[in-house]
N, C-alpha and C positions, 0 to 999 in steps of 0.2 A: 710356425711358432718360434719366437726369437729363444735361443741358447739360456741356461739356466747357469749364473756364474755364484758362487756361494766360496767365501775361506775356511778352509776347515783345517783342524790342529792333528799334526801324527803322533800318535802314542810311543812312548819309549817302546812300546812292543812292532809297533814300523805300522801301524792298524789307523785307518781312519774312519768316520760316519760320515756316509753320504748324505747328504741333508734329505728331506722327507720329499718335496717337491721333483728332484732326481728321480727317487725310486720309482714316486706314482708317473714320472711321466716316464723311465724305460720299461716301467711294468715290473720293477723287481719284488722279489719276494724273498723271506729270510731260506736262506742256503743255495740261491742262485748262487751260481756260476757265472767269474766276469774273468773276460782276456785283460794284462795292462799290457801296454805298448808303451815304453819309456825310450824318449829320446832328446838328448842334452837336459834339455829344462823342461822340457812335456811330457807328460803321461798323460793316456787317453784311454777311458774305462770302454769297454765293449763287452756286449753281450757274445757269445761263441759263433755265434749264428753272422752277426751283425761284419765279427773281425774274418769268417770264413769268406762271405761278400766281399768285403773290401782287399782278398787276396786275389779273389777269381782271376782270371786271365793272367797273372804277373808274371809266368813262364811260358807264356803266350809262344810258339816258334822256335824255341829253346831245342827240341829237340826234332823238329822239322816243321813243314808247312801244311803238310795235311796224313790222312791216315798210310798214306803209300810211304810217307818220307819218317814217321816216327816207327811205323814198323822195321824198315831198313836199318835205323838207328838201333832198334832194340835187338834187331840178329847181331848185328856187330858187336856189341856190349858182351853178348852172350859168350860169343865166341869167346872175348878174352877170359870168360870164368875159367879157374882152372876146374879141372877133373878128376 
C-alpha cells in the first residue's frame, strides 16, 4: 500500500488531527497511544509496539557477543557498586 501523505494545521495548543484515512489504516482508535520521533524537520508517529520493533537489536554486542561475554560484563559492573 503506497504511504498516505495529508497537510494538517498545529493548534496553538502544539495538537494536530490525523486525517481519518491515517487512523483507519494504523487501526487507531480515540485514546491510543502514539511514540513521536522528531528529528530536524521529521517527526514520525508510531504505534508503541511498532517504535519497540524498530529499536530491537540497536544495542546489539554492546555489552558482549553472546550469553558468556554479557554475564562477565555484568559481574564487573557489579563490582564497582559501592556497598
Amino acid at each position: 500500500m503506497a504511504p498516505v501523505a495529508r497537510q494538517v494545521r498545529l493548534s496553538t495548543k502544539g495538537q494536530v488531527v490525523l486525517p481519518l484515512e491515517v487512523r483507519k489504516r494504523m487501526g487507531l482508535k480515540p485514546g491510543d497511544r502514539l511514540v513521536v520521533v522528531g528529528e530536524d524537520d521529521i517527526a514520525t508517529l508510531m504505534t508503541p509496539k511498532r517504535y519497540a520493533e524498530s529499536l530491537r537489536g540497536a544495542a546489539g554486542g554492546t555489552y558482549g557477543k553472546g550469553r558468556a561475554e554479557i554475564d562477565a560484563y555484568v559481574r564487573r559492573e557489579r563490582r564497582t557498586w559501592p556497598r
